[in-house]
C-alpha positions in Angstrom: 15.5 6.9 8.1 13.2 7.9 10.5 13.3 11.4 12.6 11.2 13.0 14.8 11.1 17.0 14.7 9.6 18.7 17.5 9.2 22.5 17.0 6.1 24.8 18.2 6.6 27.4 15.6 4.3 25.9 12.9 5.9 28.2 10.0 9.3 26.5 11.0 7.7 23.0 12.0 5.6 23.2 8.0 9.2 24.2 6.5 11.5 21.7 7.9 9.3 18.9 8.0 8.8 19.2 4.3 12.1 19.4 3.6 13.3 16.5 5.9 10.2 14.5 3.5 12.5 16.0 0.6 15.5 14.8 1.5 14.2 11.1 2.3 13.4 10.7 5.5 10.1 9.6 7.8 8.8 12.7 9.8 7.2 12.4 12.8 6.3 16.4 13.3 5.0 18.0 16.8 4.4 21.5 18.2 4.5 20.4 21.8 7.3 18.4 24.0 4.4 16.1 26.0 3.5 14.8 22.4 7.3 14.6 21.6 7.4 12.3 24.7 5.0 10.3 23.3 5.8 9.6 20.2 9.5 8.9 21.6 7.7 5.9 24.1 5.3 4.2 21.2 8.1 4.9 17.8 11.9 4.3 17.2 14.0 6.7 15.4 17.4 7.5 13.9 17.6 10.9 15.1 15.3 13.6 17.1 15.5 17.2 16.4 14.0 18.9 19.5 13.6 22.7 20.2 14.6 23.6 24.0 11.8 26.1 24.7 8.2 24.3 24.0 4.9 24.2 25.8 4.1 21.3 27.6 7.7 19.8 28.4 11.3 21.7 27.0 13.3 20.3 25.0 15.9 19.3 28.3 12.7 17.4 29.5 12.4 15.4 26.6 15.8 14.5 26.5 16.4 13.4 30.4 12.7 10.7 30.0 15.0 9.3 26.5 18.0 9.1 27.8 16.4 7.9 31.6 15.0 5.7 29.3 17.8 3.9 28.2 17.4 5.1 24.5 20.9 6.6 23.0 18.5 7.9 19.9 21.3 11.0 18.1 19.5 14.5 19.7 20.3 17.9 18.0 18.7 20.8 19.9 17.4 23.8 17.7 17.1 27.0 20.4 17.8 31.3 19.8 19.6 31.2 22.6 23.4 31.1 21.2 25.2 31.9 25.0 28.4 29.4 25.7 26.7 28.8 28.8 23.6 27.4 27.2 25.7 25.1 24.5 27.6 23.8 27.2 23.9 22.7 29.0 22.9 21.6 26.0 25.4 19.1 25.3 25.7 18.2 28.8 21.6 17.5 29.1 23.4 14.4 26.5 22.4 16.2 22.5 24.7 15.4 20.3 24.4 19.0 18.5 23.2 22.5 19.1 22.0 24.4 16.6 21.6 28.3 17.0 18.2 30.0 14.9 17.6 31.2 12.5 19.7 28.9 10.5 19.8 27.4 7.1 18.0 24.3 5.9 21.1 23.0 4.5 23.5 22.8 7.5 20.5 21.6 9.6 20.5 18.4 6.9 24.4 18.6 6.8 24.1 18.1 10.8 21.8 15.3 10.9 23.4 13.6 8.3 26.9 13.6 10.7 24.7 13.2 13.4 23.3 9.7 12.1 26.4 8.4 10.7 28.0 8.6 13.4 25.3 6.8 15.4 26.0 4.1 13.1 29.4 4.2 13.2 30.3 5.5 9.7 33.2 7.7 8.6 31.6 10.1 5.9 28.5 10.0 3.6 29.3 7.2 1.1 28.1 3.7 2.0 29.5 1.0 0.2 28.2 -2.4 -0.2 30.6 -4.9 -3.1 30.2 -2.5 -6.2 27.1 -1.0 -4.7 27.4 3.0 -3.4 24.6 5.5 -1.6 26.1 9.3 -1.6 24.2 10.5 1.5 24.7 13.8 0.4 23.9 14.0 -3.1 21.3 11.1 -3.0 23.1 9.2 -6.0 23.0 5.1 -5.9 25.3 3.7 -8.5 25.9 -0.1 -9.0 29.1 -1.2 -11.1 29.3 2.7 -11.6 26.0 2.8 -13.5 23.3 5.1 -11.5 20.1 4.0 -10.3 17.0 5.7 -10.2 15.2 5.3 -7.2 11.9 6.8 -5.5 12.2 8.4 -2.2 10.6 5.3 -0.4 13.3 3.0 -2.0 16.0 5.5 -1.2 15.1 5.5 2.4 14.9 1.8 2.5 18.4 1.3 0.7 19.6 3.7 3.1 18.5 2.3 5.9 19.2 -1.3 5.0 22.7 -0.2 4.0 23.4 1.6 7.5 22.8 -2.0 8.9 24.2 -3.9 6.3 25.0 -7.4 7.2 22.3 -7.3 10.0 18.9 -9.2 9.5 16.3 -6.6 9.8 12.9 -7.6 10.3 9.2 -6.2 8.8 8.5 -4.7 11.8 11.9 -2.8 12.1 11.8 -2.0 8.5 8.5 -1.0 9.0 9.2 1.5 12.3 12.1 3.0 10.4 10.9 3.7 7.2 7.1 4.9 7.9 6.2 6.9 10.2 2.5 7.3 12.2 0.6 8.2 9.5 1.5 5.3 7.0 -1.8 4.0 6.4 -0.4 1.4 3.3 -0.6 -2.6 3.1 0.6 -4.8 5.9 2.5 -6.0 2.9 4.8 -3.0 2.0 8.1 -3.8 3.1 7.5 -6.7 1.2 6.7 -5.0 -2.2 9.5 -1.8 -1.6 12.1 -4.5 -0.7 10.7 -6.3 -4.3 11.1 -3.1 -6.3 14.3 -2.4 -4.5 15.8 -5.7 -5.3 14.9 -5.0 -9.0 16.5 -2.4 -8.9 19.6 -2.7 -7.5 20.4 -6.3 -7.8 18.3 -6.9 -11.6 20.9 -8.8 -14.0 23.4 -8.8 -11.5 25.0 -12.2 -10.7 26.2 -11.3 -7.4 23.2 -10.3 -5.1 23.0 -8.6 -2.2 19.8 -8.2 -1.1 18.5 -11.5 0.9 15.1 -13.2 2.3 16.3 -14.8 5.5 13.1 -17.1 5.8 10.9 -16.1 9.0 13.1 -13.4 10.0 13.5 -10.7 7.3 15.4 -9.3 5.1 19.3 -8.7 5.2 21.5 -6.5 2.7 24.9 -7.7 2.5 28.0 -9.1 -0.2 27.0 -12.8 -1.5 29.6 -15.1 0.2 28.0 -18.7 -0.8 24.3 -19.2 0.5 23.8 -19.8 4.2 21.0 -22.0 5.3 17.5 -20.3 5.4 18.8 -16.8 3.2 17.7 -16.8 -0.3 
């Protein structure tokens, strides 16, 4: 998944983007809420960590141009302010969270992991595809209850496919969800991840659940016969 962190401490921006790369996802980093703005026009995301008091714009700024946008993107605000008054602006400025520094690294995952569930409408942090599982949490994919080794590039993807399973993604999607600004790889990658994922997870397997819907993309869901143009 893809995130967007906007922070202008650098320590704090350095430490949680690397462990947001860590974890799996696609970090787009910024120290400044203009460039947050920007990045929020040209990318898509999954979620948007934003800190309330940044030059440039603050983090309510950023959130009014998304949400004037039309964009219902999952916010959680990061702020030292920890007043009721200020939660309760928060929330109603339309975040989703609010969390109060200094904090720790792990309930800062734990949230955004609630936080994009819920934006896809799932109940806890196992997905479940047939026999296939992702643990969200502990990063564990087991098909037919044997684990599977995956790189974090193939993680995300599973991940990401698995959130929309049953939906035909396409390159581009893949592509805007998965990398973030600085890819600078093949024009061919979700091609070869979505190879080395299928590989992976579908191998020997007679049921397969990882599809080609020709001239559209790609599409994870349970075999139920094949439908015209899937493969």
């Amino acid at each position: 998944m893809r995130i967007l962190f906007a922070e202008d401490e650098r320590d704090l921006n350095d430490i949680v983007t690397q462990k947001l790369k860590a974890e799996g996802y696609s970090v787009d980093s910024c120290l400044d809420g203009r460039e947050a703005q920007d990045c929020l026009d040209c990318g898509d995301y999954d979620g948007v960590i934003l800190d309330i008091m940044m030059p440039g714009a603050d983090g309510y700024q950023v959130l009014r141009s998304l949400r004037g946008a039309g964009k219902d993107t999952p916010v959680l605000f990061l702020t030292a302010r920890d007043g009721v008054a200020d939660r309760v602006k928060g929330l109603d400025s339309g975040a989703n969270d609010y969390l109060v520094k200094p904090f720790s690294l792990e309930e800062l995952m734990a949230r955004i992991r609630v936080m994009t569930r819920r934006s896809f409408g799932q109940k806890d942090n196992v997905l479940t595809v047939d026999d296939l599982t992702l643990d969200r949490a502990s990063h564990v994919v087991c098909r037919g209850g044997a684990e599977i080794a995956l790189s974090a590039k193939e993680y995300a993807l599973l991940e990401y496919m698995m959130c929309n399973q049953g939906i035909v993604l396409s390159r581009e999607k893949i592509e805007n969800h998965i990398w973030n600004f600085d890819y600078q790889g093949g024009t061919n990658a979700v091609d070869v991840y979505v190879s080395y994922l299928r590989k992976k997870v579908d191998g020997a397997h007679q049921r397969k659940l990882i599809h080609t819907v020709r001239g559209s993309g790609y599409v994870l869901r349970e075999e139920k016969g094949t439908g015209a143009g899937a493969e």
